[in-house]
N, C-alpha and C positions, 0 to 999 in steps of 0.2 A: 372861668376858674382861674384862680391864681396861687401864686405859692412865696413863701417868704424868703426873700436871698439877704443873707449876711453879710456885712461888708465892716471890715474885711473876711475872704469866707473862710481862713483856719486860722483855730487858735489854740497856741502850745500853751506846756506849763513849761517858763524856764528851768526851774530846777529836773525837768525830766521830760526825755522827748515821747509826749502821749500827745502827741498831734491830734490822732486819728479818735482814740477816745475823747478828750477835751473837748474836739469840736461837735461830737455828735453831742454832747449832753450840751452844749451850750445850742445847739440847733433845737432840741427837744426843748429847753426852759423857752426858748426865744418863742419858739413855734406855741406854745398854750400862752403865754404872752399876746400872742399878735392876735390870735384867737378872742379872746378876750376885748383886746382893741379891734374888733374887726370893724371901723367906721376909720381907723389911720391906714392910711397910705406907706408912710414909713416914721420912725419913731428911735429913737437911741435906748441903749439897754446896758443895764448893769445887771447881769446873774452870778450866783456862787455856784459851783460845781466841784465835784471834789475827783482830784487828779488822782488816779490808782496807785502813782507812784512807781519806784523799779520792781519790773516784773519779778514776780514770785515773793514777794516782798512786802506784803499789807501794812507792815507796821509805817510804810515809807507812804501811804496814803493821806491825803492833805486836801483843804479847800481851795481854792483859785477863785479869784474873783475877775471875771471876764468883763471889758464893754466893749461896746460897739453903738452900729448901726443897724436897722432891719428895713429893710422895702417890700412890698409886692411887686413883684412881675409877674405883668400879663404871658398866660399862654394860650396862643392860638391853637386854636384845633384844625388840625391838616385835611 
């Protein structure tokens, strides 16, 4: 079994600090991504994702366009 590590593994939207959401939807697009490729090892990516913006605040909601890296890393079973 393996699982897919992003490198690097957070990624913000500058205009607003959603670290924590940003990087989960860029793990989800990556993740049916690598899926998809499941014969690469590892592969660079570019996804959109759309930053929620400042809280309570939707109209401040916007695309981001992330890239990166993706790998497998092996995990051992204990």
């Amino acid at each position: 079994m393996s699982t897919v590590t992003l490198v690097p593994a957070a990624y913000r939207c500058p205009d607003h600090d959603n670290v924590e959401v940003v990087t989960a939807r860029v793990h989800e697009r990556v993740a049916r991504e690598a899926a998809v490729y499941a014969d690469l090892t590892r592969s660079t990516f570019r996804v959109s994702v759309t930053c929620p913006g400042r809280r309570g605040d939707e109209a401040t909601a916007h695309t981001r366009v992330c890239e990166g890296t993706w790998q497998r890393a092996l995990q051992h079973a204990s």
